[in-house]
C-alpha positions as CSV (number, residue, x, y, z in Angstrom):
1,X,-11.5,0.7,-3.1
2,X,-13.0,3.3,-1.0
3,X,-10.5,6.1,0.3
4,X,-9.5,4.8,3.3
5,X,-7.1,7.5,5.2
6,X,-3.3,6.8,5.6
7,X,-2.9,6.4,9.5
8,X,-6.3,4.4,9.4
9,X,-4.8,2.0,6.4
10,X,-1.5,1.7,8.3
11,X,-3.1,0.6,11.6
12,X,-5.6,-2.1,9.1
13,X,-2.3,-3.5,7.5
14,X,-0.1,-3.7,10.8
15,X,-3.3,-5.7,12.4
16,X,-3.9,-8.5,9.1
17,X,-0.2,-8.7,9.9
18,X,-0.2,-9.6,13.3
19,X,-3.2,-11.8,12.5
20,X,-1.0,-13.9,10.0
21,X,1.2,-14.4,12.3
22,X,-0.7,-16.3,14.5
23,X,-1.5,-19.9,13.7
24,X,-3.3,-22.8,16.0
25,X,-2.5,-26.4,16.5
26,X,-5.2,-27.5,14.6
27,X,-7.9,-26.1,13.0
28,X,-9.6,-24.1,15.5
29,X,-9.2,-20.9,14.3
30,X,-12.7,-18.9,13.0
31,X,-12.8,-16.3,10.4
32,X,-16.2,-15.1,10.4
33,X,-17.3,-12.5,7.5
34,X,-20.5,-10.8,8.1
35,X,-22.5,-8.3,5.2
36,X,-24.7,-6.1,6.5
37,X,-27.4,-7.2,5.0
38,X,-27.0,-10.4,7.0
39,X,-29.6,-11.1,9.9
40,X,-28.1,-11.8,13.0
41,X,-30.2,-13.8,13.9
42,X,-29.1,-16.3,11.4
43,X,-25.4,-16.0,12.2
44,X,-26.1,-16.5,15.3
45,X,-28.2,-20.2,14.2
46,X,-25.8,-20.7,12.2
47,X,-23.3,-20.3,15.0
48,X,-25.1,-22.8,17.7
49,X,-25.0,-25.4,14.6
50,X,-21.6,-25.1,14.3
51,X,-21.3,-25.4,18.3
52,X,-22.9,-28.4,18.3
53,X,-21.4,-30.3,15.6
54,X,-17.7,-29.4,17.1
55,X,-18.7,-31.4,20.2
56,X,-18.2,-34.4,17.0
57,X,-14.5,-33.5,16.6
58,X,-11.9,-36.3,17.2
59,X,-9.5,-34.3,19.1
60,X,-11.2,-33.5,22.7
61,X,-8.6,-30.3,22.6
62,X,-9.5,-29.4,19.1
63,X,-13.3,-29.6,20.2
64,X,-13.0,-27.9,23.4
65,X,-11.1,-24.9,21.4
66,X,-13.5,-24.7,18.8
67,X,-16.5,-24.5,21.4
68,X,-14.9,-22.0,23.5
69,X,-14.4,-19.8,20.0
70,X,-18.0,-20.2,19.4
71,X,-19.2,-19.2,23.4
72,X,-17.3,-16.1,23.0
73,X,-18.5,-15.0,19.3
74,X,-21.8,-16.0,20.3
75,X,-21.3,-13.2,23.6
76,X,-20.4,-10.8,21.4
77,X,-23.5,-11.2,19.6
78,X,-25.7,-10.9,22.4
79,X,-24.9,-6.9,22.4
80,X,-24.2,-6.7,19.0
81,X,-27.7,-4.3,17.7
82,X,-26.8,-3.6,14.5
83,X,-24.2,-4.9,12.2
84,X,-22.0,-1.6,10.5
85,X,-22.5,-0.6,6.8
86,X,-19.2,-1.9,5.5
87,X,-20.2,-5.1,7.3
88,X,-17.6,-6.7,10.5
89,X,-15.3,-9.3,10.8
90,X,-14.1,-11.8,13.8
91,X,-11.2,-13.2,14.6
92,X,-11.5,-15.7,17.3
93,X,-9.2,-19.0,18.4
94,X,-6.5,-20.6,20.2
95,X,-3.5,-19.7,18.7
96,X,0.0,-21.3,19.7
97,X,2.3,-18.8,21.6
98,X,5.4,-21.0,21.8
99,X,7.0,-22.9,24.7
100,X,4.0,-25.2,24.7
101,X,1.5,-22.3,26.1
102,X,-1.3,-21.0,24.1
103,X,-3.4,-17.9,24.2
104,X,-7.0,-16.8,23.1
105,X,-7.4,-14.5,20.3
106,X,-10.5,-11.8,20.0
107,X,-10.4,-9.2,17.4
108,X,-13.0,-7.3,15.7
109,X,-12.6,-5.4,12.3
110,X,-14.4,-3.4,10.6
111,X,-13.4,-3.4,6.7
112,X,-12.4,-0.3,4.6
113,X,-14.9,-1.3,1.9
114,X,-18.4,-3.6,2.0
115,X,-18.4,-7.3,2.5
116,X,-20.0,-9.1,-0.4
117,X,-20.7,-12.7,0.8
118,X,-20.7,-13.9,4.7
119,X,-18.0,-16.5,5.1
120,X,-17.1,-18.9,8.0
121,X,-14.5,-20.3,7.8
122,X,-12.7,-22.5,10.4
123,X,-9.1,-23.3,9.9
124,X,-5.1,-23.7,11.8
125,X,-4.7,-19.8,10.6
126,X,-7.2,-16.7,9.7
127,X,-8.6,-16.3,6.7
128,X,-7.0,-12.7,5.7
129,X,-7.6,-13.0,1.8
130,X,-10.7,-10.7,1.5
131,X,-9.2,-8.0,3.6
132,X,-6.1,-8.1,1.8
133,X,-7.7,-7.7,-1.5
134,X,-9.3,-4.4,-0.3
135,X,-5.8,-2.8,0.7
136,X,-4.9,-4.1,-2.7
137,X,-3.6,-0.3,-4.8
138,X,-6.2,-1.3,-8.0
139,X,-5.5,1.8,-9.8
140,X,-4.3,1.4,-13.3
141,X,-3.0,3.7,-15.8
142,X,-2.0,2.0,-19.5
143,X,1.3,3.9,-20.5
144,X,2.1,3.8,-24.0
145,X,5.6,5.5,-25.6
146,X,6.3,5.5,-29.3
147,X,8.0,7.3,-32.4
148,X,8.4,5.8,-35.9
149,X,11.9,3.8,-34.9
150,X,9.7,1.5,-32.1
151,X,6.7,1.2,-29.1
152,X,6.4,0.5,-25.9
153,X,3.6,-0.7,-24.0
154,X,3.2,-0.9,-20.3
155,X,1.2,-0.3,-16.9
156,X,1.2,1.5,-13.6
157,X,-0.7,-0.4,-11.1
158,X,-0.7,1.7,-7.9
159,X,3.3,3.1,-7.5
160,X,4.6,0.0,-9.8
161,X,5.1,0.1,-13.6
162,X,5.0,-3.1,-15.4
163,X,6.4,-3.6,-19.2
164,X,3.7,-5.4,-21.1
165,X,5.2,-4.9,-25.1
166,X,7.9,-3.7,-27.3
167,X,7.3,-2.7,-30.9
168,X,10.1,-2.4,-33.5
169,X,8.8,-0.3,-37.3
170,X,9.7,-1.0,-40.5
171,X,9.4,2.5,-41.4
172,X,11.7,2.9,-43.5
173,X,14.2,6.5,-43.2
174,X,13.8,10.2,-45.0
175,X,16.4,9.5,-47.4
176,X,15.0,7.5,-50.2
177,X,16.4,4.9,-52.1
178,X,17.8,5.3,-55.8
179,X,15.3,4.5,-58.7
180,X,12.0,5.6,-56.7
181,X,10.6,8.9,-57.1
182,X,10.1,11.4,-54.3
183,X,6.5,10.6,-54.7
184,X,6.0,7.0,-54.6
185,X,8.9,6.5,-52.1
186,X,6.4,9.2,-49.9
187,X,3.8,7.3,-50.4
188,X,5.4,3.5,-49.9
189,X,6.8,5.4,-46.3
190,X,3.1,6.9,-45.3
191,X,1.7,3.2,-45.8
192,X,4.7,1.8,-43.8
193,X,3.9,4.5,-40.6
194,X,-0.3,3.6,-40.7
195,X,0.6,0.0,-40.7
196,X,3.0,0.4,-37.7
197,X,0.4,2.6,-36.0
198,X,-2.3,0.0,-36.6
199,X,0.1,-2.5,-35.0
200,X,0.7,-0.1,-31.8
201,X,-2.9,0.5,-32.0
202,X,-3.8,-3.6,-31.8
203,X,-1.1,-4.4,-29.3
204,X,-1.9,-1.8,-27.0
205,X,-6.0,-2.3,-27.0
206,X,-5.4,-5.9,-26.6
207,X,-3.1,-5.0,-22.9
208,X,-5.3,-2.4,-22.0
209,X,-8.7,-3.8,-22.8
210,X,-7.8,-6.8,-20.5
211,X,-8.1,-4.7,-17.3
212,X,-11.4,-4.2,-15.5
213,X,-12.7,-1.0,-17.4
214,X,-13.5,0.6,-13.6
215,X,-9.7,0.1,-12.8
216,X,-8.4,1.4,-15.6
217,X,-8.1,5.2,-14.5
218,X,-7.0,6.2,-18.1
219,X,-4.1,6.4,-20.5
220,X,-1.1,7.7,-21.1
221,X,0.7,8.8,-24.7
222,X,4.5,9.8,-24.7
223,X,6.6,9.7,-27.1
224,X,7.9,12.5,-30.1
225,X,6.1,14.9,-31.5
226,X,4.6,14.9,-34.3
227,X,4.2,11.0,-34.0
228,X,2.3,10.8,-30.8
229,X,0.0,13.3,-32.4
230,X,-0.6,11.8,-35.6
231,X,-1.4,7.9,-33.5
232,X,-3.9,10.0,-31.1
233,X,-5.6,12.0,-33.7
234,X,-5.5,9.1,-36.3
235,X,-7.8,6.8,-33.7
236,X,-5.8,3.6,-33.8
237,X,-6.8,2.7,-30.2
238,X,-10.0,0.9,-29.3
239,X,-13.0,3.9,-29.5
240,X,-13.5,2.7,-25.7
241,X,-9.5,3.3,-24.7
242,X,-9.2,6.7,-26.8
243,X,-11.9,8.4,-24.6
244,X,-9.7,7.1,-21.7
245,X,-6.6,9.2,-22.9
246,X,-5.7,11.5,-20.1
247,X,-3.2,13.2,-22.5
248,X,0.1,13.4,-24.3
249,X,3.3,14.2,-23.5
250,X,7.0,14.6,-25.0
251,X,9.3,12.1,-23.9
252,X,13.4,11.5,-25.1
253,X,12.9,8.0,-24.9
254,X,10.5,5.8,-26.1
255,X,11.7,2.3,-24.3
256,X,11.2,0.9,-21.1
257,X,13.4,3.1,-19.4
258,X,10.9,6.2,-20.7
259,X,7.8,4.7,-18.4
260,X,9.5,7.3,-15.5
261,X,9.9,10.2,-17.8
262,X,5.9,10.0,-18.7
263,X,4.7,9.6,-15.6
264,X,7.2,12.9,-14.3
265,X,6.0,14.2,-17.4
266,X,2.0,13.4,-16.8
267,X,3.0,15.0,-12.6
268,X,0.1,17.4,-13.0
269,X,-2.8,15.2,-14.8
270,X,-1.3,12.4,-12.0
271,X,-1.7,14.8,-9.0
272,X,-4.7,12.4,-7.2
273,X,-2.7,9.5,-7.5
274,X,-0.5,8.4,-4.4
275,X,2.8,8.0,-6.5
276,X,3.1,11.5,-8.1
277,X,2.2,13.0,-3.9
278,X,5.0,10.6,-3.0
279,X,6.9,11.5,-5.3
280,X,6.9,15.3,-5.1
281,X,7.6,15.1,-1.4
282,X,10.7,12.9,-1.4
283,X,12.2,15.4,-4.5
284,X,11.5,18.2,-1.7
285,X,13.1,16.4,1.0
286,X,16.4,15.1,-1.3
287,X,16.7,18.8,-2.6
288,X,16.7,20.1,0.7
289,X,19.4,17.8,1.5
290,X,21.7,18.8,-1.3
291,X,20.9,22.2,-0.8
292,X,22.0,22.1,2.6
293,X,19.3,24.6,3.4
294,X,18.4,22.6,6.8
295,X,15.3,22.5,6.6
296,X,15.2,18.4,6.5
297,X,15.2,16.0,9.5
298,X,15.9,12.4,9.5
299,X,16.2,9.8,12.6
300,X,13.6,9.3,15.2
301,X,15.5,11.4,17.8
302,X,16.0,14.5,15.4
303,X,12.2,14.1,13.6
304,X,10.8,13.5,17.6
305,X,12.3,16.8,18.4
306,X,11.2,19.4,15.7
307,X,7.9,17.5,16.3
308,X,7.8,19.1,19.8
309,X,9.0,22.4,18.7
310,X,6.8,22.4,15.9
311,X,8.8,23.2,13.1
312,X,7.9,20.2,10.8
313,X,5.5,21.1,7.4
314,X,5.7,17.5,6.5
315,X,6.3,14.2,8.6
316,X,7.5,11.5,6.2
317,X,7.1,8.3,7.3
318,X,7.6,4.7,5.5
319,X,5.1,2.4,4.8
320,X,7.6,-0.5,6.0
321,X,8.1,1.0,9.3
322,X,7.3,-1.2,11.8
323,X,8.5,0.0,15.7
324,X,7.1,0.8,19.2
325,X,8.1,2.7,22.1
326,X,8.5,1.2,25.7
327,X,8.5,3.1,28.3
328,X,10.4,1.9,31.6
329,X,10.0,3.4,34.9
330,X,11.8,3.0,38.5
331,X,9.2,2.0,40.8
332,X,11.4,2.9,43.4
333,X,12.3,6.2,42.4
334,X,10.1,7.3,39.7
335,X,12.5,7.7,37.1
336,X,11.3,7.1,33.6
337,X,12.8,6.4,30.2
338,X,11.6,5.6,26.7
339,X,13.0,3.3,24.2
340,X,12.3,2.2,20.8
341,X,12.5,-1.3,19.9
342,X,11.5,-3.2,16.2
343,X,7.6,-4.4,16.0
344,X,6.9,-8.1,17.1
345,X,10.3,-8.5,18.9
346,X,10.6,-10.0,22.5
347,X,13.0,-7.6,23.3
348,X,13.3,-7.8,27.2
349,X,14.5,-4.5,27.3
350,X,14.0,-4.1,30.9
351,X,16.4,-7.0,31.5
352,X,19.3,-5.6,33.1
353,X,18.5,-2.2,32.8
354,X,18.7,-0.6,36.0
355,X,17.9,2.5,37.5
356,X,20.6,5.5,36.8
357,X,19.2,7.6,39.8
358,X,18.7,4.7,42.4
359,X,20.1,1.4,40.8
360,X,16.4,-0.7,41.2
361,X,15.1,-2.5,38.1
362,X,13.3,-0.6,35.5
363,X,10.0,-2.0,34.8
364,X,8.0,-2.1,31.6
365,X,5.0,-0.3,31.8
366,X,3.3,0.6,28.3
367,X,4.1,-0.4,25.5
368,X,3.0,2.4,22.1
369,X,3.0,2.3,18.6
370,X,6.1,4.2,17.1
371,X,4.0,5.9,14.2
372,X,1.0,6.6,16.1
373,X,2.7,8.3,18.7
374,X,4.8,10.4,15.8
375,X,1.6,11.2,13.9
376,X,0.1,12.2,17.5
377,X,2.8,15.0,17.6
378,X,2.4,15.5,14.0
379,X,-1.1,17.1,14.4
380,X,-0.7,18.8,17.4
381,X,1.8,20.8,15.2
382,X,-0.2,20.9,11.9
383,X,2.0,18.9,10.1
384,X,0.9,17.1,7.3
385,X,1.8,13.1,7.5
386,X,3.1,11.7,4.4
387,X,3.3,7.8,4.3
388,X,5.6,6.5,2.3
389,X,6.0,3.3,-0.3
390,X,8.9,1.5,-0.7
391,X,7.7,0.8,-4.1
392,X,10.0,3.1,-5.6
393,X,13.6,4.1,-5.3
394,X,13.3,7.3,-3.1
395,X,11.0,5.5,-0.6
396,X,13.1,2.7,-0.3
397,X,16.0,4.8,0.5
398,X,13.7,6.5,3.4
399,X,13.8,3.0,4.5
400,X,17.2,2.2,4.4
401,X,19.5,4.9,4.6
402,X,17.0,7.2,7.2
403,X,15.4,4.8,9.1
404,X,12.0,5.1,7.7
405,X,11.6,8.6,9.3
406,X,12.3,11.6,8.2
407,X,10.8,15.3,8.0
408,X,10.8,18.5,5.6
409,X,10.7,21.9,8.4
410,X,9.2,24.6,7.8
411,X,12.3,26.3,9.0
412,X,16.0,25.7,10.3
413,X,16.1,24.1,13.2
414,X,19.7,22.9,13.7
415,X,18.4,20.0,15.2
């Protein structure tokens, strides 16, 4: 996938889902994928076709819908000169709002990666497949642990790991049994630890050699030493998965459970991937905390106000966190107030909200993206953003016990 910029990816993923949430009463909803190397002048042929033939529909609603989708891509094309590099998408229908009213959807998007195949595609919700596969994390790393009691074999795709195998040996112990000599019982226990190696080798080229070879960023070998050593340098892996061997590293244990030792282990060959910079940031923030050094934030109201002081290095923010800010204001008065509400909610948080200065209603009068704002103040200060997955245990506590917000300061703040 091309590197698409954290703010940019969160504003992508909060539209698809507002998208899916939108259905129609029929199927009068257009998905229309465009390549750049299509003509527009044949979309647009294409489109008065499919204008015409909706005048056939059985459902004069369902037809009038349809047509009125059509009139308004076709507008757009009209000053459309030249269709983007990655390609563009619309999103155009009547969608069902509730309470027997319905509303007009119009959105435009341009993808974070190049549209292969131009697809229309008319139905009672969007078509979101192809733009979810792009935000899809399709980074793979085969993670392999072993010593000459057992293997493991697994895979970390994006922040997840996934167990694949488990080996046990047949290697038999140091201490030999009576009636063989040293020799032979050296020799019977060097055949036992080639043949369990071969086996490791086998089971792990047949998981890893099933992934796309352009996903597959490389491998990883944990385990004791000198075993680890002896399976690298012995070439049991497929000669196409041993160049992919980022490196190896010691690890206590050599089971499932030792997938999070190797990758902690692997932190510094891992640096460009997401996980590890995830990673690093919440140990900073959680040490902070049990330091007590206080030079940690957490809440919106606390975060918010070392933002505008500027004492925050790094603004952590959850990938989950879905909120916005309304503002309310006295048109009487002028007195104005801000408060933050969950995404996609009808809050009427103007209902019965009045006025502390002159008692008239408060009215509603924008409506702003909770992140966006933050990050707003974030770079006026020179902090860096850091969004964060839920994919592992520290993000999901960022989520749950902080809210989804949270900063490390540059300095004590005390707020």
């Amino acid at each position: 996938m091309a590197e698409y910029c954290t703010y940019e990816k969160y504003v992508f993923k909060k539209k698809l889902e507002t998208l899916r949430s939108k259905s129609g009463r029929d199927t009068e909803l257009i998905s229309l994928y465009i390549p750049s190397n299509q003509r527009i002048s044949d979309v647009t042929d294409h489109l008065r076709e499919e204008h015409e033939q909706a005048s056939n529909i059985e459902s004069k609603l369902t037809s009038n819908n349809v047509q009125e989708a059509l009139d308004s891509l076709l507008a757009k094309f009209r000053s459309l000169k030249k269709i983007p590099e990655n390609g563009i998408v619309y999103f155009t229908g009547t969608v069902d709002t509730g309470a027997g009213r319905t509303s007009m959807v119009n959105e435009v998007l341009i993808p974070p990666e190049p549209i292969v195949h131009y697809i229309y595609h008319r139905d009672s919700v969007f078509y979101l497949e192809p733009l979810e596969e792009m935000l899809r994390e399709c980074s793979t790393y085969g993670l392999l642990l072993l010593d000459l009691r057992e293997a493991t074999i697994g895979m970390l795709v994006g922040k997840q790991t996934e167990f694949i195998r488990h080996l046990h040996s047949t290697v038999p112990g140091k201490q030999r049994k009576g009636g063989q000599s040293a020799h032979r019982f050296e020799q019977l226990r060097r055949i036992a630890i080639h043949d369990f190696y071969k086996r490791i080798g086998d089971a792990a080229s047949e998981a890893f050699l099933e992934v796309e070879p352009a996903e597959l960023k490389g491998i990883l070998i944990g385990g004791h030493s000198p075993t680890k050593e002896e399976f690298y340098e012995g070439g049991f892996l497929h000669y196409e998965l041993q160049k992919k061997v980022l490196g190896l590293f010691d690890t206590g244990y050599t089971d499932e459970s030792g997938f999070s030792e190797l990758i902690n282990a692997a932190e510094d060959t891992l640096q460009c991937i997401d996980l590890i910079k995830q990673k690093k940031d919440m140990g900073i923030f959680f040490k902070e905390i049990a330091t007590e050094s206080g030079k940690v934030s957490y809440g919106e109201d606390n975060v918010r106000a070392n933002l505008e002081i500027k004492a925050v290095d790094v603004l952590l923010l959850s990938e989950d966190l879905r909120s916005e800010r309304v503002i309310l204001k006295c048109s009487v008065c002028g007195y104005e107030n801000k408060r933050t509400r969950k995404w996609k909610t009808n809050e009427a948080v103007s209902a019965a909200v009045n006025c502390p200065e002159c008692g008239s209603a408060l009215e509603v009068t924008d409506v702003i993206d909770t992140v966006g704002e933050l990050s707003e103040l974030a770079d006026k200060g020179d902090a860096r953003i850091a969004f964060i997955s839920t994919d592992f245990d520290e993000g999901s506590q960022l989520m749950i016990a902080f809210g989804g917000i949270a900063a490390i300061l540059r300095y004590s703040t005390g707020v």
